[in-house]
Backbone as a printed PyTorch tensor [residue, N CA C, xyz], in Angstrom:
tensor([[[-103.4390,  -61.2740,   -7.7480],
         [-102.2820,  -62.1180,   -7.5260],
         [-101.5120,  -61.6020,   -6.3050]],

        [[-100.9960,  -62.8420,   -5.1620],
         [-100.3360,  -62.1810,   -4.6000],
         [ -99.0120,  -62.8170,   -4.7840]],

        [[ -98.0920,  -62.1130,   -3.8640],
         [ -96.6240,  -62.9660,   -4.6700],
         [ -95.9820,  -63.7170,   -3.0420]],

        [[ -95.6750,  -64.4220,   -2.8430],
         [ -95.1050,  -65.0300,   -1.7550],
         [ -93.8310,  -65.3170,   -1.8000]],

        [[ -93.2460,  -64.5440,   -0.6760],
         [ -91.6080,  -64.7320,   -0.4910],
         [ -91.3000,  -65.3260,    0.4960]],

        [[ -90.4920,  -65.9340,    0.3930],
         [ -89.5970,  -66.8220,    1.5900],
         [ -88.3880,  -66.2980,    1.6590]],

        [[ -87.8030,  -65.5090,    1.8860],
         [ -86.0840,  -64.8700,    1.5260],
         [ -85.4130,  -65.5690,    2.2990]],

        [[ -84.1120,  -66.6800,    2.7190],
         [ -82.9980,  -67.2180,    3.1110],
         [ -81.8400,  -66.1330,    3.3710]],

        [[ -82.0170,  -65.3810,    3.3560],
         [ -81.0920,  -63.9590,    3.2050],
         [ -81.6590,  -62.5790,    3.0980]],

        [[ -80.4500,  -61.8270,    3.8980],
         [ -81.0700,  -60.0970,    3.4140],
         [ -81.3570,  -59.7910,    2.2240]],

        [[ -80.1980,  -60.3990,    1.0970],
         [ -80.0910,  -60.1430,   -0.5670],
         [ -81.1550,  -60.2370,   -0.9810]],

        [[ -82.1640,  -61.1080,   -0.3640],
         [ -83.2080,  -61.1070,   -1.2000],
         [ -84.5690,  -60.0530,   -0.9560]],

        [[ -84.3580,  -59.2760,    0.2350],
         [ -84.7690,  -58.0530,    0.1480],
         [ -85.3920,  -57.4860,   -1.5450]],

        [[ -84.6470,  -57.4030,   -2.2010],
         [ -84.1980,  -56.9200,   -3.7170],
         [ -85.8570,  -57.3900,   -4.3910]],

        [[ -86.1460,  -58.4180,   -4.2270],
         [ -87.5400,  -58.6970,   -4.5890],
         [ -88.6540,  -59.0380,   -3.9170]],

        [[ -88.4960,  -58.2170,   -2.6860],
         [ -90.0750,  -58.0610,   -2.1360],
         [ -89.7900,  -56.2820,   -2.8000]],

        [[ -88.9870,  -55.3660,   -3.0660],
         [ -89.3940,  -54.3940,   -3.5320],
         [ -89.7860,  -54.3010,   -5.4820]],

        [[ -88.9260,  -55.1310,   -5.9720],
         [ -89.7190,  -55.8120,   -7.3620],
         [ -90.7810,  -55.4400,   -7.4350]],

        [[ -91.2970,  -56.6770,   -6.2650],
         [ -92.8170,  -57.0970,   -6.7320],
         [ -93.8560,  -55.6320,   -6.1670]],

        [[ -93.3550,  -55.3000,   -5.2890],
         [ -94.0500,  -54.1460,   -4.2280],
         [ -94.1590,  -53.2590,   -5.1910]],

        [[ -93.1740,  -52.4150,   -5.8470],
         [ -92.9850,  -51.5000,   -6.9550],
         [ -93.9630,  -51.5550,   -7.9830]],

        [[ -94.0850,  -52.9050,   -8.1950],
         [ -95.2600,  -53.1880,   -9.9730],
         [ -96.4700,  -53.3220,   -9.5500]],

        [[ -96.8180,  -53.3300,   -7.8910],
         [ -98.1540,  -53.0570,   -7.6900],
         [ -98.8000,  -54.2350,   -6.8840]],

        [[ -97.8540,  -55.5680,   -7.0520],
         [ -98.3190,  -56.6380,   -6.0320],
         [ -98.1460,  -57.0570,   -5.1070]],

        [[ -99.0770,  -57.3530,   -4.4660],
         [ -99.1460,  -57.5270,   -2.7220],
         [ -97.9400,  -58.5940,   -2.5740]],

        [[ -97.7010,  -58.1530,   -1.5990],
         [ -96.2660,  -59.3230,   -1.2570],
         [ -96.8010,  -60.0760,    0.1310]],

        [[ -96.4240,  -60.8630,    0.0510],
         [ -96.7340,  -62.2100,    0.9740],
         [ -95.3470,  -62.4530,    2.0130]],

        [[ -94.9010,  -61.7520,    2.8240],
         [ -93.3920,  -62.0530,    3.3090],
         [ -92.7950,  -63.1160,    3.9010]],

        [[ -92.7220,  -64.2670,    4.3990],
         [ -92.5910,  -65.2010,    4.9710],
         [ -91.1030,  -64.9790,    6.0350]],

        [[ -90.8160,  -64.5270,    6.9410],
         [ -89.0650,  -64.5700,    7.6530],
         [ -89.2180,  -65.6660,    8.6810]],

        [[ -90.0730,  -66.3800,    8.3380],
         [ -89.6670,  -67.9300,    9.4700],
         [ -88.1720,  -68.4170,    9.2580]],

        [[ -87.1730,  -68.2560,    7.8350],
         [ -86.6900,  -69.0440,    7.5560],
         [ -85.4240,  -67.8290,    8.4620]],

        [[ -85.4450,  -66.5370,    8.4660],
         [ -84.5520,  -65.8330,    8.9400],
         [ -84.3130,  -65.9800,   10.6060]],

        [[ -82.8290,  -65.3190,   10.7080],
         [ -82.6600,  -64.7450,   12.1060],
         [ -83.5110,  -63.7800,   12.4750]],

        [[ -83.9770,  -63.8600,   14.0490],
         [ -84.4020,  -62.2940,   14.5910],
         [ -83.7610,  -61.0040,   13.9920]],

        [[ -82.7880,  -61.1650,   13.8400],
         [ -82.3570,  -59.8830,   13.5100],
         [ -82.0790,  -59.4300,   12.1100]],

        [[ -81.8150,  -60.5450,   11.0870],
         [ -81.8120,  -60.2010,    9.5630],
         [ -83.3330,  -59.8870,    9.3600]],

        [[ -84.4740,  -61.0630,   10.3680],
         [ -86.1340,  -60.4070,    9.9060],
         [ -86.2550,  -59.3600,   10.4920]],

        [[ -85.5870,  -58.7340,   11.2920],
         [ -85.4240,  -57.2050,   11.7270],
         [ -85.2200,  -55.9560,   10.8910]],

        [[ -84.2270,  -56.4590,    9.9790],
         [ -83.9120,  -55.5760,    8.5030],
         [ -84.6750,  -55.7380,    7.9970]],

        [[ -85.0540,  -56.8270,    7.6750],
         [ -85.8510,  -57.1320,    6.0040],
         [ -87.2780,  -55.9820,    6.7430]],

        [[ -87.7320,  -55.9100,    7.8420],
         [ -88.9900,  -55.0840,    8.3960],
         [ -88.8370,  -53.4970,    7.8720]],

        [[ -87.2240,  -53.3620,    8.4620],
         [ -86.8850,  -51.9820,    8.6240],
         [ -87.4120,  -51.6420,    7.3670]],

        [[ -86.5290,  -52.3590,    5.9300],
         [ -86.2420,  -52.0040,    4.5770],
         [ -87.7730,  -51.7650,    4.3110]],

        [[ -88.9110,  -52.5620,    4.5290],
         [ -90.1420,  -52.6740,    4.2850],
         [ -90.9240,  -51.5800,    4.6590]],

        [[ -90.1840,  -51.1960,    5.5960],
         [ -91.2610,  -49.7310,    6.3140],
         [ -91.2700,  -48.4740,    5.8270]],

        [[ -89.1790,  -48.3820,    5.8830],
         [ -89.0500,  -47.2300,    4.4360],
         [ -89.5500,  -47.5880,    3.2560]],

        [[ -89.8110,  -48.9110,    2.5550],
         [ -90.9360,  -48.9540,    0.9720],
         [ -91.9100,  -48.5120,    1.4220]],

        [[ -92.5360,  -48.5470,    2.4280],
         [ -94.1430,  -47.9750,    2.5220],
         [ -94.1670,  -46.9060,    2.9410]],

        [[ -93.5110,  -46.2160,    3.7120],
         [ -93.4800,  -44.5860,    3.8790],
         [ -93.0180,  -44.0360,    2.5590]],

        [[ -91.8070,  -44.3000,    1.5640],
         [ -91.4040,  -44.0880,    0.4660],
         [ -92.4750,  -44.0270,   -0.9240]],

        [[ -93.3030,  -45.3590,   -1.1840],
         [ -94.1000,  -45.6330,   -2.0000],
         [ -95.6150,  -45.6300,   -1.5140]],

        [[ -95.8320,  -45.1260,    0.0320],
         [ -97.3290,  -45.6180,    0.1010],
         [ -97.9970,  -47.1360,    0.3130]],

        [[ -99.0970,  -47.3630,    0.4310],
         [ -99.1790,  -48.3580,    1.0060],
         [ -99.5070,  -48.9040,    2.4060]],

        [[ -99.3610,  -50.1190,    2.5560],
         [ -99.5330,  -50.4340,    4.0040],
         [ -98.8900,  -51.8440,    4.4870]],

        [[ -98.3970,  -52.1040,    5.2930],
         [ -97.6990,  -53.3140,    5.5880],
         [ -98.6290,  -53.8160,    6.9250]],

        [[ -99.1240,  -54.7150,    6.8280],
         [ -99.4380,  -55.6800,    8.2780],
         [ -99.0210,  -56.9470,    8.7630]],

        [[ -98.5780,  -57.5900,    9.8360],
         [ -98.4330,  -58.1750,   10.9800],
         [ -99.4320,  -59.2380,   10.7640]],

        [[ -99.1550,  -60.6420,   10.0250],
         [-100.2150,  -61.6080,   10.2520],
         [ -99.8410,  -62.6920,   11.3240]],

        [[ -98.6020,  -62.3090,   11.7130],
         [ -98.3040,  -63.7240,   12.5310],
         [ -96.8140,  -63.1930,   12.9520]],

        [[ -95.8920,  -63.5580,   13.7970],
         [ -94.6220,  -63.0710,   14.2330],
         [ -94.1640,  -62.7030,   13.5360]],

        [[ -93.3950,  -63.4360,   12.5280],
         [ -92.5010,  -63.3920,   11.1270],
         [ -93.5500,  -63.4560,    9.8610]],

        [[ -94.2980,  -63.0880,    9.4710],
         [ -95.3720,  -63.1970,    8.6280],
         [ -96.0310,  -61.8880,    7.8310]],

        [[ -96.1660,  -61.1050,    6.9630],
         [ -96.3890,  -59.4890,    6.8080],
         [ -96.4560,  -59.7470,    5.5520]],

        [[ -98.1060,  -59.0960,    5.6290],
         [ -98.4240,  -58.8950,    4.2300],
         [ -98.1410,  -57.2700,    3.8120]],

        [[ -97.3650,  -56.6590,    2.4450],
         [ -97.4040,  -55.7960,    2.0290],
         [ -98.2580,  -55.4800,    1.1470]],

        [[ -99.0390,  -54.6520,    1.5390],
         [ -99.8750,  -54.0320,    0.0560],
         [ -99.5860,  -52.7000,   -0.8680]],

        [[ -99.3560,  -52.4680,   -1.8800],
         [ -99.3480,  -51.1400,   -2.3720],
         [-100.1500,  -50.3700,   -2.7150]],

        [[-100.2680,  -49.2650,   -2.6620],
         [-101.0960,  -48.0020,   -2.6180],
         [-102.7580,  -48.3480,   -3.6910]],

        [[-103.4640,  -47.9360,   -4.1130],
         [-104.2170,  -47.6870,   -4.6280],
         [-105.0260,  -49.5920,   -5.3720]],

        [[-104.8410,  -50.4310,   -4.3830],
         [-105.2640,  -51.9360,   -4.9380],
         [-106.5570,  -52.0590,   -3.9700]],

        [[-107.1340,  -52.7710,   -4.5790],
         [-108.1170,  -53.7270,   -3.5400],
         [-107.5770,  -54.0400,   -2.6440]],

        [[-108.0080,  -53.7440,   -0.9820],
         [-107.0540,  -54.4370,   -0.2010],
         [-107.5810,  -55.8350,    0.2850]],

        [[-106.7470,  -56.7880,    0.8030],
         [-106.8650,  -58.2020,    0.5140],
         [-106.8130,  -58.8360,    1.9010]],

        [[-108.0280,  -59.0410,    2.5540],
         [-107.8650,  -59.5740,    4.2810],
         [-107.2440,  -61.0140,    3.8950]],

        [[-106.5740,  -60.6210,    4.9390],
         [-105.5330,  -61.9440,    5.4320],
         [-106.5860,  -63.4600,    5.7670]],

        [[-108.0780,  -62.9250,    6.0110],
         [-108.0620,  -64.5630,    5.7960],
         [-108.7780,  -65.0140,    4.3820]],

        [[-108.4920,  -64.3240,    3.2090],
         [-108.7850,  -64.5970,    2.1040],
         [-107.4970,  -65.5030,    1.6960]],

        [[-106.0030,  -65.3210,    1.9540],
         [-105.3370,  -66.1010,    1.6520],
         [-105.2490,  -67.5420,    2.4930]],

        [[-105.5390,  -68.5170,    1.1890],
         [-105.2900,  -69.8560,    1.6590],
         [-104.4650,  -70.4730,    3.0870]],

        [[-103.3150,  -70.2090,    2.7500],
         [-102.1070,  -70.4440,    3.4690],
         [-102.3100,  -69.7460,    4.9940]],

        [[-102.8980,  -68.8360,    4.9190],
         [-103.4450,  -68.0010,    6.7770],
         [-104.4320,  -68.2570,    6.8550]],

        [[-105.5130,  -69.0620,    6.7790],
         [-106.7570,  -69.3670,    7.2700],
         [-106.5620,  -69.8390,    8.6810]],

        [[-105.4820,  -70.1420,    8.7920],
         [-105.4480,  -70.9430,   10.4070],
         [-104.6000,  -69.8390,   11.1480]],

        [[-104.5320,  -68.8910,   10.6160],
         [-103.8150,  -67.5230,   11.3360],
         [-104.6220,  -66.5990,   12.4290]],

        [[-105.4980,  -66.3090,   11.1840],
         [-106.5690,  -65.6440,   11.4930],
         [-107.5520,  -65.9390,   12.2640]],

        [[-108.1940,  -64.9690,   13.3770],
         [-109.2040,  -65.2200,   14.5520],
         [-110.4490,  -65.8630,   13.6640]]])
């Protein structure tokens, strides 16, 4: 399962680490943000993965899949929604 976020706000920060924490890949979406609130929401994301392990990647400008430590990891063009992302 992966979990897909769209956050409208920093506040919602709060549950891409939720889901990150219990072990599921997070799906980030910041199209809907400013440059600079999707600037935070990155920062906050980088300390979860230096903090918890893991790995965060870059599928598209505003786009970042998080994975947590010890899962199957999950290429980006396995998800539906990035097939047209991906080379």
């Amino acid at each position: 399962m992966i979990k897909t976020l769209r956050p409208e706000d920093y506040n919602e920060v709060l549950h891409v680490g939720h889901f990150f924490r219990k072990g599921v890949p997070v799906l980030m979406d910041l199209t809907r943000l400013t440059d600079d609130v999707a600037r935070q929401m990155v920062d906050f994301c980088a300390g979860l993965i230096c903090g918890r392990g893991g790995e965060m990647e870059r599928l598209d400008k505003k786009i970042f899949l998080l994975q947590p430590p010890a899962r199957p990891r999950i290429a980006a063009a396995h998800i539906p929604d990035l097939a047209h992302i991906v080379d």
